[in-house]
C-alpha positions as CSV (number, residue, x, y, z in Angstrom):
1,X,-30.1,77.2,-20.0
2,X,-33.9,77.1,-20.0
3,X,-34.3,76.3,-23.7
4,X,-31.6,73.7,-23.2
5,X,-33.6,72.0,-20.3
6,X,-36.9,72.0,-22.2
7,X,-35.2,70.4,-25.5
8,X,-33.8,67.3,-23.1
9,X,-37.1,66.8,-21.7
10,X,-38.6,67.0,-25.7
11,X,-36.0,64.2,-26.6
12,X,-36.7,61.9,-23.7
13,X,-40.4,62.4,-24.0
14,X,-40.5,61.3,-27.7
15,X,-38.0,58.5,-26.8
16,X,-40.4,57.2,-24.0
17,X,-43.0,57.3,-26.8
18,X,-41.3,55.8,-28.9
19,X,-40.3,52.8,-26.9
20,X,-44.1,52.5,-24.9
21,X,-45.5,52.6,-28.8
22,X,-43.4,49.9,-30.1
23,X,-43.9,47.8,-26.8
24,X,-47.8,48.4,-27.4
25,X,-46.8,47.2,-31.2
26,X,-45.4,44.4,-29.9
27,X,-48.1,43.3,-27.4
28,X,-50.5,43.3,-30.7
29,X,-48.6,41.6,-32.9
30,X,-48.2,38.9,-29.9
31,X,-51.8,39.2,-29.8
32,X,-52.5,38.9,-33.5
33,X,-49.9,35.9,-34.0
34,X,-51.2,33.9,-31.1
35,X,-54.9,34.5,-32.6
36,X,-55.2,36.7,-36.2
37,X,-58.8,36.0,-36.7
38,X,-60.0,39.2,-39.1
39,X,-63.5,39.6,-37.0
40,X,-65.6,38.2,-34.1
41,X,-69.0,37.0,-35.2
42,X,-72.0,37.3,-32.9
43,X,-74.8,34.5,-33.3
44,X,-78.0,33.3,-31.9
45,X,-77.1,29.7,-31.8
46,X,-73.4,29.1,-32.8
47,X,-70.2,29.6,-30.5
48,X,-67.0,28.7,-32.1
49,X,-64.7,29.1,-35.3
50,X,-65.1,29.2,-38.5
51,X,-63.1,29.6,-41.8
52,X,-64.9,31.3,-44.6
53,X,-65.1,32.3,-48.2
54,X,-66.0,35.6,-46.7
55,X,-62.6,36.3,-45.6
56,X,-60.8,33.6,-48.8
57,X,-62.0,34.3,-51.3
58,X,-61.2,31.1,-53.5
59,X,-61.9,28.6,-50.1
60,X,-63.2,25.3,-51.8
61,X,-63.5,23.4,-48.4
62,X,-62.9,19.3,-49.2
63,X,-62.1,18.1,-45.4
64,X,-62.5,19.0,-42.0
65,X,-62.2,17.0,-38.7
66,X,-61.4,17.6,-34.8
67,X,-61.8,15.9,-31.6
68,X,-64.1,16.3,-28.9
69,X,-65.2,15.0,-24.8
70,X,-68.6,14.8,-24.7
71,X,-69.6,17.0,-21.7
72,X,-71.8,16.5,-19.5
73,X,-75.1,18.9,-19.2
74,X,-75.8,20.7,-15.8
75,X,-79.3,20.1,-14.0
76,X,-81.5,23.6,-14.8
77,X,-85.2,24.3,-14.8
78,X,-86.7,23.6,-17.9
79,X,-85.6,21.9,-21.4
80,X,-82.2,22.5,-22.4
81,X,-80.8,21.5,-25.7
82,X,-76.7,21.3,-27.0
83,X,-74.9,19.9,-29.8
84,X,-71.1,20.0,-30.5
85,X,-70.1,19.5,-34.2
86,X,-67.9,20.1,-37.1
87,X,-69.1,21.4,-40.4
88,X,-69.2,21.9,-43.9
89,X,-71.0,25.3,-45.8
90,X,-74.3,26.8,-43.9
91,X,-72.4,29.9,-43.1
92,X,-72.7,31.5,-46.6
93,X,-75.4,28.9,-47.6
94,X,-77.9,26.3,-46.7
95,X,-75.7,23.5,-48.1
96,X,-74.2,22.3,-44.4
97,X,-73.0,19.1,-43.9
98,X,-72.3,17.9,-40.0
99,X,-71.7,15.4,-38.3
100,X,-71.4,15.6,-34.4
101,X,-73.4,14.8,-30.4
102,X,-76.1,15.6,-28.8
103,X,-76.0,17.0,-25.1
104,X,-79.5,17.6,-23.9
105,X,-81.8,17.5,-20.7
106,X,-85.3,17.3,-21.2
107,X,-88.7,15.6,-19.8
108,X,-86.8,15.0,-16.4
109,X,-83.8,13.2,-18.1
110,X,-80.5,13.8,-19.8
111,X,-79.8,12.2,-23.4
112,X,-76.6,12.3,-25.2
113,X,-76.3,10.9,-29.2
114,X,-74.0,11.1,-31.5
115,X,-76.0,12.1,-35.4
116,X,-75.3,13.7,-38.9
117,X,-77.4,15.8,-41.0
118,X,-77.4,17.3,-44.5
119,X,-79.2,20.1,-44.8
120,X,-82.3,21.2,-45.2
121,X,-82.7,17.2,-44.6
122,X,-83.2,16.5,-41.0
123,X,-80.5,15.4,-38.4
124,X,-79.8,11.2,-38.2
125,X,-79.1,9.3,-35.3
126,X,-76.4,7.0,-35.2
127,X,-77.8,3.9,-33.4
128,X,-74.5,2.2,-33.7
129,X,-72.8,4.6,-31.4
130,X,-73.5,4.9,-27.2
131,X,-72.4,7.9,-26.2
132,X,-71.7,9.0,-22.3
133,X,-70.9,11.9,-20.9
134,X,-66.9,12.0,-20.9
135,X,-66.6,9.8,-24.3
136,X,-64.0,11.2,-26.6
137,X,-65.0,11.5,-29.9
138,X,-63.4,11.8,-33.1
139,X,-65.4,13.0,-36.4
140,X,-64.3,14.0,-40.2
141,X,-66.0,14.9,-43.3
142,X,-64.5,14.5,-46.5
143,X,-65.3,14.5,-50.3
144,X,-64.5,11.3,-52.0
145,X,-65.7,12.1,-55.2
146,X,-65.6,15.8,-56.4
147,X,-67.4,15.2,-59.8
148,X,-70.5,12.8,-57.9
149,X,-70.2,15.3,-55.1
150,X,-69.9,12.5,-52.6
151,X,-68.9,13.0,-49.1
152,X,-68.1,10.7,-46.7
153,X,-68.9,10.8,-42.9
154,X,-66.9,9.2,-40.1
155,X,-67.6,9.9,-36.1
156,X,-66.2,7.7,-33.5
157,X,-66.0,7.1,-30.0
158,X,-62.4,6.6,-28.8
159,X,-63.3,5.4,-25.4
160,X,-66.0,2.7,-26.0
161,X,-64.3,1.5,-29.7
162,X,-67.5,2.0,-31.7
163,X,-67.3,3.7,-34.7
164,X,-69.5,4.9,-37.7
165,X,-68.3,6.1,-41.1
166,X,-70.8,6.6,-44.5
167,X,-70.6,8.1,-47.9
168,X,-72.8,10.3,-49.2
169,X,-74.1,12.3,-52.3
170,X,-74.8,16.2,-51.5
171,X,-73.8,19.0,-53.1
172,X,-72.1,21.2,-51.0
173,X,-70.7,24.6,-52.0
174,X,-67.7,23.8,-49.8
175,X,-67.4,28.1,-49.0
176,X,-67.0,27.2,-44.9
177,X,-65.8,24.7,-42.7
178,X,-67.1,25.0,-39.0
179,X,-66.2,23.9,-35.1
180,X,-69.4,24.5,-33.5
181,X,-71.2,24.5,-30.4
182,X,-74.9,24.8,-31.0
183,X,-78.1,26.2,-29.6
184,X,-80.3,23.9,-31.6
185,X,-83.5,24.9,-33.5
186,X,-86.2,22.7,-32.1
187,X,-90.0,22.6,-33.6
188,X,-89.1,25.7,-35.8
189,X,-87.8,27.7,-31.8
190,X,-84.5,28.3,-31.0
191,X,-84.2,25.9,-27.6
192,X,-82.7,27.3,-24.5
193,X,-79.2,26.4,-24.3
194,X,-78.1,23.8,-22.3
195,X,-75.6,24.4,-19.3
196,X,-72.8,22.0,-21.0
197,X,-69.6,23.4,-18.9
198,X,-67.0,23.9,-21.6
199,X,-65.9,21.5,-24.4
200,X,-62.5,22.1,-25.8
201,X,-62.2,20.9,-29.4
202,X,-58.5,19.4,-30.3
203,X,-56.7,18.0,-33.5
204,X,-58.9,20.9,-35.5
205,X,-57.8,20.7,-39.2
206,X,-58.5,21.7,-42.9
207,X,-58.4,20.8,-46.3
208,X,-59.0,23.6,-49.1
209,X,-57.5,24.0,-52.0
210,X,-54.9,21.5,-52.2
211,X,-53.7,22.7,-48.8
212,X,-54.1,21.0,-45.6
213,X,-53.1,21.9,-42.2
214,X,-54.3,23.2,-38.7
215,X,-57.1,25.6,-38.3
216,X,-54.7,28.6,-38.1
217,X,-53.4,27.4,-41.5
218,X,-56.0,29.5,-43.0
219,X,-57.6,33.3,-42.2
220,X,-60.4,32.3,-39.5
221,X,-62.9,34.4,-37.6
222,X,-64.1,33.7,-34.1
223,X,-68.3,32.9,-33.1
224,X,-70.0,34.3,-30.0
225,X,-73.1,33.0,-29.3
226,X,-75.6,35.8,-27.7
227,X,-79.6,35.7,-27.4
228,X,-81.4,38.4,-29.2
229,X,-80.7,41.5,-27.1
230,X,-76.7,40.7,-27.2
231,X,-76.8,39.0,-24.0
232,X,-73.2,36.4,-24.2
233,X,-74.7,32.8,-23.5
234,X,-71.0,31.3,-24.5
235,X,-67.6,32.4,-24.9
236,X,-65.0,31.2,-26.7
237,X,-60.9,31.2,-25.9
238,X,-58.1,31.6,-28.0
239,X,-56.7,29.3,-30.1
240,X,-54.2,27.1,-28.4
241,X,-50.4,27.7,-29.6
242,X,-50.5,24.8,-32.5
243,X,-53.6,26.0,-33.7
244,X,-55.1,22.9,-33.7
245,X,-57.7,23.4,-30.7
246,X,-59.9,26.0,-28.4
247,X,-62.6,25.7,-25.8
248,X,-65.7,27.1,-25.7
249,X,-67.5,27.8,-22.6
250,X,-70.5,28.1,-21.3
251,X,-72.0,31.6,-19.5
252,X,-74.4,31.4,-16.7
């Protein structure tokens, strides 16, 4: 009777494992659907995500673009720097092409600009664009010409109606495509980060190899953006369900 007893209470102990391991299996593959990026990247001055030759291995980025509200920096002591932008290359290379605003507070006063820059070239205002704190923006880059390695750049603002768009000749490897926030370099010094709030990025998608579609289209990794003893200075949330967007957030 005893060693009838004790081989029930076997079976239902494997059959509770059973069911509590395949309910854990579930919870992950939930987990790993919602948001399947293959690693989490820590970095001194970018939050956000990224898709990589690293991780697809024939990745020949030709487009990327998203959507962005300007936010609006916080009053702290000191000169605090920010910039939100899409990308392409600079993760694997130096050949980074951006395009994207500026969100800083320094001397006393708060400036916001919208620029582009081509790397190792430094980064050009865009006179032709006023931007304020809640504007939403919309940016793209895209090659126009593979074989003259032209690119061209558009960034708008949807709430005043301005608009900027230019083409381009750099030679970019195309091996990433990037939805940054930034901890700017400035005179050769990482800057202190500015207290920007969040900024959720929206309609975030890709063009490589012939195939374009949403950001979860393709294998992507997250960024986390610490200082140099690991410290988190911003966080970043999962990808929303249509893998098209994500917000990044700022840590006091």
């Amino acid at each position: 009777m005893r060693l009838k007893n004790r081989a029930i209470v076997l079976v239902l102990t494997w059959i509770l494992l059973l069911v509590l391991s395949f309910s854990f299996l579930s919870v992950l593959l939930a987990i790993f659907a919602h948001n399947p990026q293959g690693e989490s990247i820590s970095s001194e001055s970018w939050a956000g995500y990224i898709i990589s030759r690293t991780n697809n291995p024939k990745l020949q980025v030709t487009a990327i673009n998203a959507s962005w509200a300007v936010p609006r920096v916080n009053d702290t002591a000191g000169d605090n720097y920010s910039s939100v932008w899409i990308g392409v290359g600079g993760q694997l290379d130096r050949t980074l092409i951006q395009a994207g605003t500026e969100q800083d507070e320094f001397s006393g006063q708060e400036h916001y600009y919208a620029w582009y820059e081509l790397l190792p070239n430094f980064a050009v205002k865009i006179d032709a664009l006023s931007v304020s704190p809640g504007d939403v923006m919309v940016a793209s880059l895209r090659v126009v010409d593979t074989n003259a390695s032209r690119w061209n750049i558009q960034i708008g603002d949807l709430t005043t109606g301005q608009s900027f768009g230019t083409t381009v000749a750099y030679n970019s490897t195309g091996y990433s495509g990037e939805w940054i926030v930034e901890r700017p370099t400035v005179n050769n010094n990482l800057a202190t980060l500015a207290d920007f709030g969040s900024v959720s990025f929206t309609g975030c998608y890709l063009e490589a190899n012939n195939i374009s579609g949403p950001m979860k289209t393709f294998y992507f990794s997250g960024i986390l953006m610490t200082n140099s003893v690991n410290i988190p200075l911003a966080s970043i949330s999962n990808l929303a369900d249509d893998g098209t967007g994500f917000t990044v957030n700022y840590i006091p």
